[in-house]
Wavefront OBJ file of the C-alpha trace (Angstrom):
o trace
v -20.442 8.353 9.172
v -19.996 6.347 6.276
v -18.847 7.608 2.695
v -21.312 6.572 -0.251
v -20.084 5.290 -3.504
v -21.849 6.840 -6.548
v -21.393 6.058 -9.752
v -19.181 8.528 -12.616
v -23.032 8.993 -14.402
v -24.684 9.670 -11.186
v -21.759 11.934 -9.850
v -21.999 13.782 -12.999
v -25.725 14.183 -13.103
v -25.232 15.294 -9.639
v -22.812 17.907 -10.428
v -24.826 19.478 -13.292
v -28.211 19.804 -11.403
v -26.930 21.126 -8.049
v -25.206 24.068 -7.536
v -23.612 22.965 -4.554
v -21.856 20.120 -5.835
v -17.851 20.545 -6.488
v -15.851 17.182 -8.166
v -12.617 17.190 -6.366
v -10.119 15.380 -8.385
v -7.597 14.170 -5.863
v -4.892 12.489 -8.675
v -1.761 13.746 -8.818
v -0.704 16.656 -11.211
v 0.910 13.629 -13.342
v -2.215 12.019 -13.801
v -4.424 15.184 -14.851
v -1.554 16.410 -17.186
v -0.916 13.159 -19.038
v -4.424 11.259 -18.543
v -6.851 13.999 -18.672
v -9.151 15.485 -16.428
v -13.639 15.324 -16.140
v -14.948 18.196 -18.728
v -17.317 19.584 -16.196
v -17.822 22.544 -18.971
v -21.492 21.918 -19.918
v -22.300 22.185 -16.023
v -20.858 25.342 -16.311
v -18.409 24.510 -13.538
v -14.358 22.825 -13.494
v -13.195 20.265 -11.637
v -11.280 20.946 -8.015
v -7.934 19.684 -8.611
v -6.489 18.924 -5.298
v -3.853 15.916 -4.922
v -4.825 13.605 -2.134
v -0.961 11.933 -1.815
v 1.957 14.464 -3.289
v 3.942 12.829 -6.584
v 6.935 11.413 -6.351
v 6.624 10.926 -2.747
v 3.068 9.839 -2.963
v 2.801 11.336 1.138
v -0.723 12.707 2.456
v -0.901 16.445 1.082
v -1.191 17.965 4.400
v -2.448 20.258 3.066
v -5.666 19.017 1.914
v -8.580 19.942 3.703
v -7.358 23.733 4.098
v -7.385 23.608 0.226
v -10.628 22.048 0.462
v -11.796 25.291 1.877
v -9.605 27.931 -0.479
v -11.402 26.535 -3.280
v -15.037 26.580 -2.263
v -16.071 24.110 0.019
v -18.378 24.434 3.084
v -20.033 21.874 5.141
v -23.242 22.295 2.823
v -21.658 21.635 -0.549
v -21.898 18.146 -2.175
v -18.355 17.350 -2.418
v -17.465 14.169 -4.909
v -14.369 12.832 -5.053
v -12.565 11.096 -8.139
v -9.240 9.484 -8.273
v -7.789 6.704 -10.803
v -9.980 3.744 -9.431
v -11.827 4.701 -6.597
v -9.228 4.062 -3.184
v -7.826 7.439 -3.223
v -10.955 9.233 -3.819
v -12.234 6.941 -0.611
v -9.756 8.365 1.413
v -9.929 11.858 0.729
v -13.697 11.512 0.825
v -13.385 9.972 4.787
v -10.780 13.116 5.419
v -13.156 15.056 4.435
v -15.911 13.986 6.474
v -14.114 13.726 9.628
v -13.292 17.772 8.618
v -17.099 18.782 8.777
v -17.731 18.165 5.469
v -20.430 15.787 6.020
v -21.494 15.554 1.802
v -18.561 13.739 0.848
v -19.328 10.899 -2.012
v -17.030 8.665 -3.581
v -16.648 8.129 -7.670
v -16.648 4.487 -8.082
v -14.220 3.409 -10.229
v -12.760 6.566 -10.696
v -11.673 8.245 -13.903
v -10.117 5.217 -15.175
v -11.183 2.147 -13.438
v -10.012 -1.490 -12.419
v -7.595 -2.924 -15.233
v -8.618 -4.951 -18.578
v -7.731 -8.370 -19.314
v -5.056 -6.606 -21.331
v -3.869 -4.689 -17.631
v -5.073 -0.970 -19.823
v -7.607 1.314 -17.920
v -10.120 2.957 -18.943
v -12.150 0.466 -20.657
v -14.082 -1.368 -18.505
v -15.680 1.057 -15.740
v -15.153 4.383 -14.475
v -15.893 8.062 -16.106
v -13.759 7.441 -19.436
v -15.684 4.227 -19.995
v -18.911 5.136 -19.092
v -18.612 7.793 -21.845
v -18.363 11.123 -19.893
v -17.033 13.903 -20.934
v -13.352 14.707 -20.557
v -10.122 16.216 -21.813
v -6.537 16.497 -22.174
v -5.356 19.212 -19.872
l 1 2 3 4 5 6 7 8 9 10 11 12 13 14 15 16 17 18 19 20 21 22 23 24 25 26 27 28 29 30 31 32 33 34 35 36 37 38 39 40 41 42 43 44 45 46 47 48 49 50 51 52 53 54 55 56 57 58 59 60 61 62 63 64 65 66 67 68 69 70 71 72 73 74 75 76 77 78 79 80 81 82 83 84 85 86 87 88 89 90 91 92 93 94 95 96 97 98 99 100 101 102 103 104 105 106 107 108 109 110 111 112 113 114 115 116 117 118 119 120 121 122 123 124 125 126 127 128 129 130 131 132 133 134 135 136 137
């Protein structure tokens, strides 16, 4: 089984008109606290914030898939995953599947995208640039 990549606007769309779909947000606790996080709040819904790969360390949260399933999850929900830039999401998105959750999408581009010309994020692709909602945490 192969992960599809979706876009932020589709994944968000996605996430507002289904009532099984869950954004996991696999960055680290870093990244949502100093970056922001997807403002999920006019879907009536939050973002799951589960780390993929455990700051400072940056080692697979072992963890993941069992929190996968505290927060929600079944086999029948639509599960999209977001990361930075889309290679962490990937991964937790293929965990997933091979853990019977066969809905598992991937964000392209995640939150913040590939770098500028200027090496910033966030303004070239991803959910920030594509104008999505979000917030500081």
């Amino acid at each position: 089984m192969t992960v599809q990549d979706i876009s932020p606007r589709d994944s968000f769309e996605a996430i507002r008109a289904d009532p099984d779909a869950l954004l996991v947000d696999v960055r680290t606790d870093a990244e949502w606290n100093f970056v922001g996080i997807p403002d999920l709040s006019a879907a009536g819904k939050q973002p799951v914030l589960i780390p993929w790969q455990v700051y400072p360390s940056m080692g697979v949260n072992g963890a993941f898939v069992e929190n996968l399933r505290r927060a929600g999850a079944t086999p029948l929900s639509k599960l999209h995953f977001l990361c930075r830039s889309g290679a962490r999401s990937l991964a937790a998105a293929q965990a997933a599947q091979a853990a019977g959750f066969p809905n598992a999408y991937n964000v392209a581009d995640g939150f913040e995208g590939p770098v500028d010309a200027e090496g910033h994020r966030g303004t070239t692709a991803g959910w920030k640039a594509e104008g999505l909602p979000w917030r500081q945490r």
